[in-house]
C-alpha positions in Angstrom: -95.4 -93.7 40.7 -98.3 -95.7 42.0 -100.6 -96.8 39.4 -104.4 -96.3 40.5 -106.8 -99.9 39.6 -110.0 -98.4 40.0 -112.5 -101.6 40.7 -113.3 -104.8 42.9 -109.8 -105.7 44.4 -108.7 -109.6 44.4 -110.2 -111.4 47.7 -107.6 -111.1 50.4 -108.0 -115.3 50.6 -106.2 -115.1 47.0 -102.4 -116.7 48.2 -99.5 -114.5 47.6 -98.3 -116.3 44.7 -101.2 -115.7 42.9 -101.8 -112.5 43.0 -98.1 -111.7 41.9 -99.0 -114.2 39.1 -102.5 -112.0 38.2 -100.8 -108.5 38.5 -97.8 -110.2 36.0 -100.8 -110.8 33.2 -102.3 -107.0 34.0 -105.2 -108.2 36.6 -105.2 -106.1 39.5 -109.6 -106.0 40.3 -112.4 -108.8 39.5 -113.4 -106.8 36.7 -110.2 -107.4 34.7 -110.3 -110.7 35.6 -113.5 -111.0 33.9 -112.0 -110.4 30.9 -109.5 -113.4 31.2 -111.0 -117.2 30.5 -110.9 -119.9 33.4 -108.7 -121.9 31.1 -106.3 -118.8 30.2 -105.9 -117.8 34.3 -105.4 -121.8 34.6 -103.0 -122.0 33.1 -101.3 -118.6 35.1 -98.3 -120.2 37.1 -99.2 -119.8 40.9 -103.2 -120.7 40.0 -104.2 -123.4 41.1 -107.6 -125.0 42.1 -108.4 -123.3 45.6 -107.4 -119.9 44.0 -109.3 -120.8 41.0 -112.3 -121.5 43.5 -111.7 -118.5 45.3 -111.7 -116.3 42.0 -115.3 -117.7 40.6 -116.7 -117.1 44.1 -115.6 -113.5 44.0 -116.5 -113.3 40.4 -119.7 -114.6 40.9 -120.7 -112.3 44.1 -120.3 -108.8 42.2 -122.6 -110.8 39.5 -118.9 -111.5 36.7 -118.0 -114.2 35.4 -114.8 -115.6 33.6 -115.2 -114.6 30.1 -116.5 -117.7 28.1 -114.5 -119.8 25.4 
């Protein structure tokens, strides 16, 4: 059975390694990533700085944020 995210999806630009990385830790749309830290999806194996980039530029366009320390 398909489970249904309802929300922003990940930015297509998000590399493939990434998103299998998100959607291991539960983050299928921008609004769950918003509940993550930049340090906590950091650390995600398959994040690194482009993605991260990426991520904050999304974040930042449907006015979220990475949930602060």
């Amino acid at each position: 059975m398909t489970e249904l995210h309802t929300g922003t999806p990940l930015p297509q630009k998000v590399s493939k390694p990434a998103v299998r990385a998100l959607h291991q830790h539960g983050i299928f749309t921008l609004e769950q990533l918003a509940t993550k830290s930049f340090k906590e999806v950091q650390a995600y194996h398959g994040v690194g700085p482009k993605v991260l980039r990426v991520l904050e530029e999304a974040l930042s366009a449907k006015g979220l944020s990475f949930l602060t320390d």
